[in-house]
N, C-alpha and C positions, 0 to 999 in steps of 0.2 A: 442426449435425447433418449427417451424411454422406449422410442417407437419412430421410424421413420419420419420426417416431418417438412413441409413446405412450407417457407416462411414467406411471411406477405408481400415480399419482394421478389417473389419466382424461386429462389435458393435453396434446392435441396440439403438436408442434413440425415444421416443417416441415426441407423439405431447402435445405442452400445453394447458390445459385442462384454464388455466387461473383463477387457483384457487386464487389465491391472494398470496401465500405462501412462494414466489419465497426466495426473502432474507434470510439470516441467515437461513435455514432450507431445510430439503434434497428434492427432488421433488419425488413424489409417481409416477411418469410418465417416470420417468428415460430423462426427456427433459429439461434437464439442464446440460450442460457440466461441469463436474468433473472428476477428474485422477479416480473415480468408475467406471464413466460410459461412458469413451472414451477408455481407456487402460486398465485398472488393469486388468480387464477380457482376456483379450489376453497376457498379459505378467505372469500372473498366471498360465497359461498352457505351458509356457516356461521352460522345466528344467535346464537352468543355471540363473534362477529366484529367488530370494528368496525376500521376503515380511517380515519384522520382526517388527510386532506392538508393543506397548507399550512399547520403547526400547529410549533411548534418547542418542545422540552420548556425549562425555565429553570433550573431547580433540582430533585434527587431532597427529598422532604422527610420528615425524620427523625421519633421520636419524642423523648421528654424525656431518655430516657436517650444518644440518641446512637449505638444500635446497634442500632435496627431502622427500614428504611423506611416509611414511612405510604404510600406515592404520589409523584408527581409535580406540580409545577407549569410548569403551561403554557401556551400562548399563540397561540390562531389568527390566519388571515389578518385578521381585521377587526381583532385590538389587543385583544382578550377573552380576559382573563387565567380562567384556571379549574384548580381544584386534583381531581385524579385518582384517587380511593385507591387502593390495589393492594395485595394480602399478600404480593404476589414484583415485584420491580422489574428490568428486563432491559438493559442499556445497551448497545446494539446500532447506533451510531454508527460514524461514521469513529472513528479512534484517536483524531486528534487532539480531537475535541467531548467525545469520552467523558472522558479525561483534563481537560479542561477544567468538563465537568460535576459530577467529585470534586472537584476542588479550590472550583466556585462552590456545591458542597454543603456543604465541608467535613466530606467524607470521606476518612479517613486522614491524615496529617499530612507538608506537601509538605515538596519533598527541599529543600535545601540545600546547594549545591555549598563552600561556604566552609567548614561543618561536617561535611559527610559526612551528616548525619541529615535525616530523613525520606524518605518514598520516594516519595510520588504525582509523577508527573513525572520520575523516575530514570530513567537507561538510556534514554534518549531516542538514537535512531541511524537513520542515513538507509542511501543505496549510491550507490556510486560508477561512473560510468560514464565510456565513454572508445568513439569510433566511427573507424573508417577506411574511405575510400569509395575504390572502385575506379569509376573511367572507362573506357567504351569507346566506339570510333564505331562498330562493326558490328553490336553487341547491342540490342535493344531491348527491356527489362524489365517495363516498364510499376509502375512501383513502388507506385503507387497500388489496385493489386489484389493480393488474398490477404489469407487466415483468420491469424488468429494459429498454428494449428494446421499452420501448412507448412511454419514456421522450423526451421532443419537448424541444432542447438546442437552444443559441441564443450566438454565435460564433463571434461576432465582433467585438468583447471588450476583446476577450485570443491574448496573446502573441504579434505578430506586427501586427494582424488584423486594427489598429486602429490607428490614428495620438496622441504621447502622447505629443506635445508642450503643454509646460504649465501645464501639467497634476500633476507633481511635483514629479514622481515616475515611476519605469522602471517595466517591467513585466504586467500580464493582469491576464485575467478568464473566466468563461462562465457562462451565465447566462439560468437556465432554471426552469423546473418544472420535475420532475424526479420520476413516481409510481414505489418506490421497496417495497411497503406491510410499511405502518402507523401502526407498532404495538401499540393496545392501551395503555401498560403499560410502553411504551417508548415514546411516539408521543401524548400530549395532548399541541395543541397549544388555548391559547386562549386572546382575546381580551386587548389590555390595560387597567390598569386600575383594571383587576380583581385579587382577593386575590391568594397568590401562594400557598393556604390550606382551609378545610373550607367546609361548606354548598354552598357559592355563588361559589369556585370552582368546586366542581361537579356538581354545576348548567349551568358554561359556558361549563365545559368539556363534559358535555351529549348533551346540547343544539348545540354545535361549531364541535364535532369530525366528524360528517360527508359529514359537511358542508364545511369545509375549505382547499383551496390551497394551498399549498406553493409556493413560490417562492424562489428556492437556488441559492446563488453564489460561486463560486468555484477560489481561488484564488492561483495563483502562490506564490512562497515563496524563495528568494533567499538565498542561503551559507552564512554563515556571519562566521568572525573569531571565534567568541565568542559560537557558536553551533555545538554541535561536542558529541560523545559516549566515554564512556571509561568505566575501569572496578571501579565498585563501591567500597571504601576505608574501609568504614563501612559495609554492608549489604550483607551477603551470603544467598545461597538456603540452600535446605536440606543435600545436597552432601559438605558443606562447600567451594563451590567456589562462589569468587564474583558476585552479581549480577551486567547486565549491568546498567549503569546509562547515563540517556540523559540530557543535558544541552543544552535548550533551548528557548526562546521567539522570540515574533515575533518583527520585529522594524517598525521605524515611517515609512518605505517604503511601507512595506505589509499593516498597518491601513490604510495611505492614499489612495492605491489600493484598498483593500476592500469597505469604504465607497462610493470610484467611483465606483464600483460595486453595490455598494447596492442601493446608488441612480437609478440608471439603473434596475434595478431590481423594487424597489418602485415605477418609472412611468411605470413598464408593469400594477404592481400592481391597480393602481389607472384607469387603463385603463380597468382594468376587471370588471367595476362594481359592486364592492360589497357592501355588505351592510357598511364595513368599512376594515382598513387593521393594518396591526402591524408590524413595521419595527424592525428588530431584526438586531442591529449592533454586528462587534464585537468588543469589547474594551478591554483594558487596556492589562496586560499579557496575557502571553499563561494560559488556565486553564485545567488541567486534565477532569474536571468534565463535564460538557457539550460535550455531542458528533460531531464530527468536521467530520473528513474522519479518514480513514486507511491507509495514502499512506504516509509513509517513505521513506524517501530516501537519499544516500550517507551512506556514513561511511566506503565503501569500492569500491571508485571513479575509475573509467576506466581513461586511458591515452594514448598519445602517447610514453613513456616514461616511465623509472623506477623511473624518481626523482620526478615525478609529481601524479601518481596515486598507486593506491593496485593491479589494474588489466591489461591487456590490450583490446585490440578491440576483443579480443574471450571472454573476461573474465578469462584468464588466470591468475593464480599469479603470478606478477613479481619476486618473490620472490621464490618461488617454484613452478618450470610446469610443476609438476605432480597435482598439484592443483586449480581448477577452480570451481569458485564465482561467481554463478549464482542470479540474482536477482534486483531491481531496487538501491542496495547499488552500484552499478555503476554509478550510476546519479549524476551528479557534481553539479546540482540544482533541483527545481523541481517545475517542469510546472506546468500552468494551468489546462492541459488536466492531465487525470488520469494514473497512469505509467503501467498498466495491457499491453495495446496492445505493448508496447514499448518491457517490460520486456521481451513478446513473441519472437518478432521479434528476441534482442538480445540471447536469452536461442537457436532458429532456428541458428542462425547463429553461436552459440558456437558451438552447436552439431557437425553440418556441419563440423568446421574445427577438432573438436575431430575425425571425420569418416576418414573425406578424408587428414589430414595431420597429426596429432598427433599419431595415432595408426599404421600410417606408419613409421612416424621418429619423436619418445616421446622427445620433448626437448621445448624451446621456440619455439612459431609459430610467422611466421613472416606475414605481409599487404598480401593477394593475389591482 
């Protein structure tokens, strides 16, 4: 929040004081939107409310035919299994739990990359990113402070912004410089050249951490046959159910993008005169280890149609509508841009038709 603010549900949120702290951690200011400090507070005083922490659902549970929910089964902190009923089922997880929870429902029938059939798990795609840090010794940035909201993007190089003749590759990104808080025990970028441990290490890292920009690119990432979720053959949790497992790399489409991004990126870089700069490609596989983005997407694809997605245009289940799959696992690919505002829009537009058509006449919803 720019300025103290009361939101239309009564909820104060405060102003940002610009402490630096914004990312991964809670705001002391309450000026930062989260389901704490938009809603909880007004639906906690609702008594057909209920709020049940530390509880993790297991399974949606069907009835005999196989296409309507009955509820949930679940399972609190203490290990106390307990079954839920519900007439409407909402799966409002991360992407990835939610795709994991059709398939340990056994709802819809998972894809199959060797055959082409089934879909729960399809379209599974990540993005691709790529940073260049400019050095200086007379600037001092403090990188550790700033909102998400101060990053200066550069939008002409994402999606069809930009003519790709000859470019050798379909899809885009955006290019920018982005303060959401330079943690130092995550964020030590330094010079070519220097050791990645060591005395001259903490010599660039002391000398470089306050000094230096980044420059991020942010890259589309296309579906491909071969990326895709399903339940893991080997490896359970604690509960004995499979964990999910993601099968995925990036191909020569998204390298070739990326590096035209990164070059783009590396003439802002050299445009900012610095003392020197550090082009940080990305190469070869995908790597767990290095940190990329957050933004998953697919596995459980919207449609026009039953034979071609999990969902429809509410996020309904084709397969059971008593059941709706909220979340960016609708996404048939996944853009350059970040899938937050989208995911909004559609979660807006599911509700909508849960209010004004489903809770009037419970069955599939059809195009308004």
């Amino acid at each position: 929040m720019s300025r103290a603010y009361t939101n239309p549900l009564g909820v104060q949120l405060g102003q940002c004081s610009y402490c630096g702290f914004c990312e991964k951690f809670g705001c002391g200011n309450y000026a930062k939107a989260s389901p704490q400090t938009t809603i909880l507070p007004v639906l906690l005083r609702k008594p057909n409310f209920t709020l049940k922490t530390g509880s993790e659902v297991l399974k949606v549970n069907l009835d005999s035919t196989g296409r309507r929910a009955t509820g949930v089964t679940y399972i609190d902190a203490a290990g106390e299994t307990f079954e839920q009923p519900a007439e409407l089922v909402i799966l409002s997880a991360y992407i990835l739990h939610n795709v994991r929870l059709l398939l340990l429902s056994g709802i819809g029938q998972p894809y199959d990359p060797a055959t082409g059939k089934g879909l729960v798990g399809k379209n599974y795609a990540y993005q691709i990113t790529s940073s260049v840090n400019v050095f200086y010794d007379d600037k001092v940035l403090n990188p550790f402070i700033g909102a998400g909201a101060l990053g200066t993007i550069v939008d002409d190089f994402n999606g069809d912004n930009f003519d790709h003749a000859g470019k050798g590759f379909i899809g885009g990104g955006f290019v920018g410089v982005v303060q959401t808080g330079a943690r130092p025990i995550e964020t030590h970028p330094t010079p070519e050249g220097t050791p990645a441990w060591g005395s001259a290490w903490k010599k660039a890292f002391a000398r470089d951490y306050l000094k230096t920009a980044t420059i991020s690119t942010h890259g589309a990432v296309m579906s491909h046959r071969g990326n895709y979720l399903d339940l893991d053959p080997t490896y359970r949790d604690v509960l004995g159910r499979p964990l999910l497992r993601m099968t995925f790399d990036f191909t020569d489409n998204e390298h070739r993008m990326s590096d035209f991004l990164t070059d783009r990126a590396a003439e802002i870089g050299r445009a900012m005169n610095g003392r020197e700069i550090r082009i940080n490609r990305r190469t070869g596989s995908w790597d767990v280890v290095p940190y990329q983005t957050t933004h998953n997407t697919g596995g459980a694809i919207m449609s026009a149609d039953p034979r071609s997605g999990v969902v429809n245009r509410y996020l309904q289940s084709w397969d059971v509508p008593n059941l709706f799959v909220l979340g960016s696992g609708a996404f048939p690919q996944n853009a350059g841009y970040n899938p937050t505002g989208t995911v909004a829009a559609l979660t807006y537009l599911a509700a909508g038709a849960i209010r004004d058509q489903y809770l009037k006449a419970p069955g599939p919803l059809v195009a308004a």
